[in-house]
C-alpha positions, 0 to 999 in steps of 0.5 A: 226780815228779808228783802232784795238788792236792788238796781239803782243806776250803776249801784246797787241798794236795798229799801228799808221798810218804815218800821225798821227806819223808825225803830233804829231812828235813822236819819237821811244821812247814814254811815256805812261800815263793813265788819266781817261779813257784815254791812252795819249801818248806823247814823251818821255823825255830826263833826264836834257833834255836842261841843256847844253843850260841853263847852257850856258846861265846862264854862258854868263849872269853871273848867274853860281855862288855859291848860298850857301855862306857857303862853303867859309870859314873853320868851327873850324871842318874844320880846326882842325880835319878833314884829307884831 
């Protein structure tokens, strides 16, 4: 499919037939990449996009504990110098 570049203020930009929106489930905010030759558009991503599902699912398997076993006990520093 072909179409033209178009005008928009000091921009330039292209409109995007409904079909092709609806096939490739484009939301409103998309990201912009350029490879080789090529301007890919994709949908943008949502920082930690799906961590509240994982971390339910971490939880329900047990696996939401402490990696670093080092903070369980008290350093000399710890106990002698620092102030809470």
């Amino acid at each position: 499919m072909k179409t033209n570049i178009v005008k928009i203020g000091n921009s330039q930009g292209i409109r995007i037939p409904k079909v092709l929106l609806e096939q490739s489930r484009l939301g409103t905010e998309v990201e912009l990449e350029v490879q080789d030759d090529a301007i890919i558009l994709r949908p943008a991503s949502k920082p930690r996009q799906g961590w509240d599902e994982r971390f339910r699912l971490m939880a329900s398997e047990g696996d939401d504990r402490m990696v670093d076993k080092g903070f369980d006990h008290q350093t000399e520093f710890d106990k002698d110098e620092w102030e809470w």
